[in-house]
N, C-alpha and C positions, 0 to 999 in steps of 0.2 A: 765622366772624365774628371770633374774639378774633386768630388770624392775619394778616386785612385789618387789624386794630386794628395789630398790631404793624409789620406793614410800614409801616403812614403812619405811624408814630410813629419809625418807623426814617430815613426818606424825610424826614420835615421836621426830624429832629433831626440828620440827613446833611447838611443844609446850611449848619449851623454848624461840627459834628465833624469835618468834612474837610479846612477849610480850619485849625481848630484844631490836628488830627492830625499833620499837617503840616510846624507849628512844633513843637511838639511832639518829633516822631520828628529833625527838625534839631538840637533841643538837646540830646536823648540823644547824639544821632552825636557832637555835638564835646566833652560831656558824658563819657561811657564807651564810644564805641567804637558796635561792633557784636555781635550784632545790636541792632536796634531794638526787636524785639517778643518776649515772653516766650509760651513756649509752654505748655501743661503737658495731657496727656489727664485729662478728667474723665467723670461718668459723667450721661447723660440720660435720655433720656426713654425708658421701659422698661428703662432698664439699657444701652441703646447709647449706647457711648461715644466720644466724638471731644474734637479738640482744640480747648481755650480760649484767648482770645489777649490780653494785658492790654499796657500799655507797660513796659517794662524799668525797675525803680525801684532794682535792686542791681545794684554793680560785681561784677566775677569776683573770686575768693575770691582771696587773698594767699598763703594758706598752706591744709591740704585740711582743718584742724581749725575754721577759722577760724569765728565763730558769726556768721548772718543778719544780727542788727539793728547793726554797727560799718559791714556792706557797705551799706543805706539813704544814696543820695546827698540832695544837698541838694532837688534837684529832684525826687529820688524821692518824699522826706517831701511835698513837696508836692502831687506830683500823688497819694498814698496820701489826702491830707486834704481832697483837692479830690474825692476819686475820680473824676479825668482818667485814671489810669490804664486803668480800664475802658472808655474809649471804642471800643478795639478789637474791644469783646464786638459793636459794633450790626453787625458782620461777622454771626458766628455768629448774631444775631438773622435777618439776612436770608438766611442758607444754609437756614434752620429749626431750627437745633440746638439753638436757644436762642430764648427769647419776651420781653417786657417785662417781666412779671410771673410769677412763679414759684419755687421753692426753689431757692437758688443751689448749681448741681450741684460734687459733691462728689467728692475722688479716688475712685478704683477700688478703693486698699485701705481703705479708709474703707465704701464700701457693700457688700463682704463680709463684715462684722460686721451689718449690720441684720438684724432677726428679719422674720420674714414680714409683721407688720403695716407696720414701719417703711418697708420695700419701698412700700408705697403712695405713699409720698412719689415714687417715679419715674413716678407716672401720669399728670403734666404736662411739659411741656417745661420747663426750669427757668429762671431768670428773672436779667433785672441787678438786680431788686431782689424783695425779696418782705418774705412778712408778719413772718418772723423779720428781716428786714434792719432794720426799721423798730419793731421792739421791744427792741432792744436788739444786733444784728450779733454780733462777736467776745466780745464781754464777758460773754454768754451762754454755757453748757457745750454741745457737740455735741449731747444730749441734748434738753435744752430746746428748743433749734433747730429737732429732728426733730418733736417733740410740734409747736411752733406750723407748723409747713407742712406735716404730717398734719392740722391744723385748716382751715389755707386750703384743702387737696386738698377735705377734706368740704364745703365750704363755701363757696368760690369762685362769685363773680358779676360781673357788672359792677360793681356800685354798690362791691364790696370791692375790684377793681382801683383804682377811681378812688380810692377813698381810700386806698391805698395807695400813688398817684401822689402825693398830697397832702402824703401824711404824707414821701416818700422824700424832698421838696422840701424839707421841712422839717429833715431830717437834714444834710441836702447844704448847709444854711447853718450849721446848729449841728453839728458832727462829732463823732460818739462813737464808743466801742465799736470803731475800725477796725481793729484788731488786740486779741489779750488780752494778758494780763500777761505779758512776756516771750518773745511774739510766739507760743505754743504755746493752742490751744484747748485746755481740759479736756474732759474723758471720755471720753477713748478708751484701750485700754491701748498701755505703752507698746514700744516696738519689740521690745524684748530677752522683754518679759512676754504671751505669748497668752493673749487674752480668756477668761478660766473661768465656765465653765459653773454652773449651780446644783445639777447633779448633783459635779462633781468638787470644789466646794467645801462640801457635805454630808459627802463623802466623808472630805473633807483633814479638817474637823471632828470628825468622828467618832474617827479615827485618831489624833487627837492627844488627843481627851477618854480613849480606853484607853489608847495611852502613859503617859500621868499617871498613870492610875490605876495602872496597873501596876508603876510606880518608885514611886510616893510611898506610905509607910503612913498616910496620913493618915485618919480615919476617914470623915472625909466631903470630899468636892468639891464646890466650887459652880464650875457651868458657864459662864464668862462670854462673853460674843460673842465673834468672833473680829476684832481690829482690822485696821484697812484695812493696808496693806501701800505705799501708795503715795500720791500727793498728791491722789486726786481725790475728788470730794464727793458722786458719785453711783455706784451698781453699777454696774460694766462690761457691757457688752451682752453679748447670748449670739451664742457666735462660730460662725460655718460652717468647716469644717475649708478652711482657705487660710492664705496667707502672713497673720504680724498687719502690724495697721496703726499708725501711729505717734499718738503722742500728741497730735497735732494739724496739724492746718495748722501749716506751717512761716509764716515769716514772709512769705516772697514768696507764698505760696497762700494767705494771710488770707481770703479771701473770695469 
């Protein structure tokens, strides 16, 4: 049933976004060039992964150091804040790979950090919009993100689709949150740093409280936490031994 749902929803909403798509993909072309459409593999539904398709919103880099948000053209920012960009995705909605409503799926190196529960989050098709999109999108920590569409996974009906269509409508005139500060979502670790574990940072702790001890005559020690090491606000998740994953959504994968 929620599949019939998304095709007629794909099917009447095709009949504006095509001929939109269109101009669109013309203005990019005389715009930046080619290609028109940005590609990127994300990961769905059970963990099988395929390609997402958004419209092209950055020029090619000038130099290889160059940073994401100088490359945002003018028409990029716009179609980011209209999110026209995403029109692409009602593709992937009608292949199946994606549905209306659902956790908007996430790289590859991004869900080999999730813990087993987190995984739950891949037991819908993932969505152009969902219950984290509409609480807050990018402005949110990866984290928080997962928490609220682990809540829609448990709790998912119609009556929460529709109001999540309601509420997306409402975002879609007032725009927030479409990227975070500096175009990097928090709470993931960062490229160079693999996510640690709660055993090896026991460990690290431990080792540096006998350290101390062991150089300093002091009579007594007081043990104080051990401070964060990096900018984010929440514990790193617990990692599955693979490549880490980067700090965030780059700017062009916002969402």
């Amino acid at each position: 049933m929620k599949r019939g749902g998304d095709l007629a929803i794909t099917v009447l909403t095709g009949i504006v976004a095509i001929p939109l798509g269109l101009v669109i993909a013309l203005l990019i072309r005389c715009t930046m060039g080619g290609p028109v459409l940005f590609r990127q593999t994300r990961t769905g539904l059970r963990g099988k992964e395929f390609e997402i398709l958004k419209f092209r919103t950055m020029r090619d880099k000038r130099f290889p150091e160059e940073p994401d948000a100088p490359r945002i053209t003018r028409l990029g920012d716009l179609l980011r804040r209209t999110s026209l960009d995403e029109l692409p995705q009602l593709w992937n909605v009608a292949r199946g790979e994606m549905g209306v409503i659902g956790p908007r799926p996430t790289l590859p190196e991004q869900v080999v950090h999730y813990s087993r529960r987190q995984r739950g989050r891949l037991d819908v098709r993932p969505g152009l919009t969902g219950w984290a999109q509409v609480q807050g999108r990018n402005s949110i920590t990866w984290p928080e993100r997962i928490e609220l569409d682990l809540w829609y996974v448990g709790n998912r009906s119609l009556g929460l689709d529709l109001r999540i269509l309601v509420l997306t409508v409402r975002v879609l005139l007032n725009p927030a949150g479409i990227t975070a500060a500096g175009g990097v979502n928090p709470g993931f670790p960062a490229p160079t740093e693999p996510a640690e574990t709660a055993e090896t940072a026991a460990a690290t702790a431990t080792a540096t409280a006998t350290a101390t001890a062991a150089t300093e005559p002091a009579p007594a020690v007081i043990g104080l936490p051990r401070q964060a090491t990096g900018p984010r606000t929440v514990p790193p998740l617990r990692a599955r031994p693979s490549r880490p994953a980067p700090v965030g959504a780059a700017v062009e994968e916002a969402s």
